[in-house]
N, C-alpha and C positions, 0 to 999 in steps of 0.2 A: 836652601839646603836642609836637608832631613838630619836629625841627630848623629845619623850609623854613619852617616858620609863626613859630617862636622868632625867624627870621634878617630875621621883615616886620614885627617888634616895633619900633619907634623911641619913644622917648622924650628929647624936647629936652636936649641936654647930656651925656645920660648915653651910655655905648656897654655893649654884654653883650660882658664879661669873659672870663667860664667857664658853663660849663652842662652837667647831666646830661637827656637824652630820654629816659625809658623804650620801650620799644619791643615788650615782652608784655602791656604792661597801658593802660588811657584814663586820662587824664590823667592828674595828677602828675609828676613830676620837680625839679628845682630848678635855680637860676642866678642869678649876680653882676654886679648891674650897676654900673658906677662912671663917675663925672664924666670926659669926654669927655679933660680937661686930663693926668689921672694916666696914668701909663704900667704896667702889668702883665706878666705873665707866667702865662698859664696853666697849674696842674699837671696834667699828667697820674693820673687817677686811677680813671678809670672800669673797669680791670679790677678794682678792689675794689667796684663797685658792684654793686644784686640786688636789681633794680624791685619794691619795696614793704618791702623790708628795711633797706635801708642806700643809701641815693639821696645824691649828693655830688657835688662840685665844688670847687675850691680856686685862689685865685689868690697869686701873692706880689707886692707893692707895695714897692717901696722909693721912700721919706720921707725925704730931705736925705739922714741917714746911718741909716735906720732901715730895717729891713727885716721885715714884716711878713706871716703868712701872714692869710688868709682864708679859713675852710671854710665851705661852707652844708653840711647835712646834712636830711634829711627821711628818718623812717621811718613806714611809714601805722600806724596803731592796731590792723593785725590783722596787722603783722610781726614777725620776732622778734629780740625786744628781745637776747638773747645774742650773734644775730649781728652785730645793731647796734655792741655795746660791744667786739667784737671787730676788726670792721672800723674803727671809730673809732679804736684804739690800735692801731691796724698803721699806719694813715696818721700819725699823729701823732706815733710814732715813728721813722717814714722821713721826716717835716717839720722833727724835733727833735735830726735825729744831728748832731754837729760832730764832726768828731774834735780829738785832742789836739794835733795838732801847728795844726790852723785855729783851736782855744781859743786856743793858746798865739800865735799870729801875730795873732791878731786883740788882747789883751789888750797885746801889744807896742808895736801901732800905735792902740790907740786904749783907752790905760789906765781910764779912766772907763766904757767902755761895761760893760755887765750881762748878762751870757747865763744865761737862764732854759732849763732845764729839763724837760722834760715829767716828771712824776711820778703815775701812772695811781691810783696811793691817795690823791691828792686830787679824781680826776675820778669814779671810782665812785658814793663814796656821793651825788654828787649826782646822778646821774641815777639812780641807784636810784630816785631819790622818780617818777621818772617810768615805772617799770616796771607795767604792767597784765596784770594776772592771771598772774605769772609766764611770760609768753613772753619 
């Protein structure tokens, strides 16, 4: 679906968020839609994107004091899965940086809260299981 046709999409309540259009290949691409109410921020991401490879979009939602990413991701069955996994952890790691002095002010001001991590040796073996024929 092309952007002008994605943008005549309505669906009651909801508004489109973020969205990837491919634009060498028909159909395919991906995008987030959320409740009309919440408020968003769309990431910037589509220079890591590569129509049938690694197709993405990402929104951040903050929740009372919660702050939440959202990535959709779509790679077709005859992409490659290496580049997928690589692009996944480029984004996830530019979604996951805090530095030490925003660890340390945020822990200041709001001692309870819990800052996770990304750790890519928990996210591998699971999509391993989804890797077909070694691409």
């Amino acid at each position: 679906m092309r952007r002008e046709e994605l943008q005549q999409v309505f669906m009651n309540e909801y508004k489109l968020a973020a969205n990837f259009c491919r634009t060498a290949y028909a159909k395919g691409g991906v995008c987030i839609y959320v409740h009309k109410c919440l408020e968003t921020v769309s990431i910037d991401i589509e220079n890591c994107c590569k129509g049938k490879d690694f197709e993405a979009c990402a929104i951040k939602l903050n929740l009372n004091s919660t702050c939440i990413y959202i990535i959709t991701t779509y790679r077709a069955p005859s992409g490659n899965f290496n580049l997928f996994i690589n692009k996944l952890d480029t984004i996830l790691r530019k979604l996951c940086r805090v530095s030490q002095e925003e660890r340390a002010k945020l822990r200041e001001s709001v001692p309870y809260v819990k800052l996770y991590r990304y750790n890519p040796k928990h996210l591998y073996p699971k999509l391993n299981g989804f890797r077909d024929n070694g691409k």
